[in-house]
C-alpha positions, 0 to 999 in steps of 0.5 A, spaced: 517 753 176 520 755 170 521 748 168 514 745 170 511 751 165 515 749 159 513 742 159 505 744 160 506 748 155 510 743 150 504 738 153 498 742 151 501 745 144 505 740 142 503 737 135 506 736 129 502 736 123 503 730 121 501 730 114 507 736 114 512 731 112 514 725 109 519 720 114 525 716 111 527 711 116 534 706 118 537 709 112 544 705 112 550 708 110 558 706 110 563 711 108 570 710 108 574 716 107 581 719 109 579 720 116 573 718 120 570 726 120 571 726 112 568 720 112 561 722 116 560 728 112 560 723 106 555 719 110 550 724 112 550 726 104 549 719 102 544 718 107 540 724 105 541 722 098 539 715 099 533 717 103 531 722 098 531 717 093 527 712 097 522 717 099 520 719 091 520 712 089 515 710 095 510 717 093 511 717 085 512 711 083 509 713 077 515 718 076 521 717 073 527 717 075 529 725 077 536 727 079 537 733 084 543 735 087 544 735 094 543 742 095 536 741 093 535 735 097 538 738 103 533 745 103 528 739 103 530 736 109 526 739 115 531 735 120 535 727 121 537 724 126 543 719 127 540 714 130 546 709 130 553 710 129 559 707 128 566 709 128 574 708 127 579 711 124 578 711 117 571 708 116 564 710 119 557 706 118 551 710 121 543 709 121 539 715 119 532 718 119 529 724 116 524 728 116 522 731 109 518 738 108 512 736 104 511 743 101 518 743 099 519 736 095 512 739 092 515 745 090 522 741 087 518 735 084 513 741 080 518 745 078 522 739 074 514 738 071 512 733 075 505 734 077 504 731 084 499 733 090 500 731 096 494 735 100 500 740 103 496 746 101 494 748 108 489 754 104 488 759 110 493 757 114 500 761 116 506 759 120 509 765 124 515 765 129 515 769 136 518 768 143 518 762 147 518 767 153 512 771 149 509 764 148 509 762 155 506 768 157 500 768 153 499 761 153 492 762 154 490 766 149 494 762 144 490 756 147 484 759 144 486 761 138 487 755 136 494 753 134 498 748 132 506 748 135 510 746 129 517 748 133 518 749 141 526 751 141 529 754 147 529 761 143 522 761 139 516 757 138 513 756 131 505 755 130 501 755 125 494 759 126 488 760 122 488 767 118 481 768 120 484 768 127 490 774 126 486 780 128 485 776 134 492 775 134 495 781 133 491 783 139 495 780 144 501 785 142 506 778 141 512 780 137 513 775 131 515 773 124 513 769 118 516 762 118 
């Protein structure tokens, strides 16, 4: 029953913004290292990195060539996925696909001076963060304040909502957080 809940829920709600993110896909990479572990760590920065690059050139094309380091790029990377990998003992070839925060490679591009407008300014919106036990019990109410599921983990949900529709929200008495 349990189980039947969590996939109405997840059907119902589940709707990433796709104007949120940027994706990069079949980003190749082939990494030799002293040890195939050594050598996929290598490979997923690379791959970020390249995927990093491919997604500036595609959306700034007027920009110029910008370096960022890979802790920038990586507070940027919403989330990847492996979508194939190879391994031996040295050597590790992958193929990765990323997801990038729209808001985030603004926030980066805008403070290296470029100005750029990707439409990610959601104004009156806010993302909050609750329970998926206290989401699944107000299901219906959540319904109708209109939300929009960005997350739906095991332990927590995270939905965007109208600041307009607060008030109605925190009549619900649901225990949440910013996200």
């Amino acid at each position: 029953m349990k189980r039947l809940l969590f996939l109405l829920a997840a059907a119902n709600f589940y709707a990433f913004a796709d104007s949120s993110y940027f994706e990069v896909e079949n980003v190749e990479v082939k990494r030799q290292s002293k040890n195939s572990l050594i050598a996929k760590e290598e490979a997923a920065r690379q791959a970020a990195r390249s995927a990093f690059g491919k997604l500036i050139e595609k959306e700034t094309q007027s920009l110029q060539k910008l370096s960022f380091s890979d802790r920038e790029i990586q507070d940027c990377v919403y989330d990847y996925s492996i979508d194939q990998e190879k391994i031996s003992n040295t050597v590790y070839v992958g193929r990765f696909s990323y997801r990038f925060s729209k808001n985030k490679v603004a926030t980066l591009l805008r403070s290296r001076g470029a100005n750029v407008d990707f439409g990610e300014k959601q104004s009156g919106k806010v993302k909050l963060a609750v329970y998926r036990k206290d989401f699944l019990r107000n299901a219906d109410d959540l319904e109708k304040l209109k939300i929009a599921v960005e997350e739906f983990s095991n332990e927590r949900v995270v939905f965007e909502i109208a600041k307009k529709r607060i008030p109605n929200f925190r009549k619900l008495r649901i225990k949440y957080a910013p996200a």
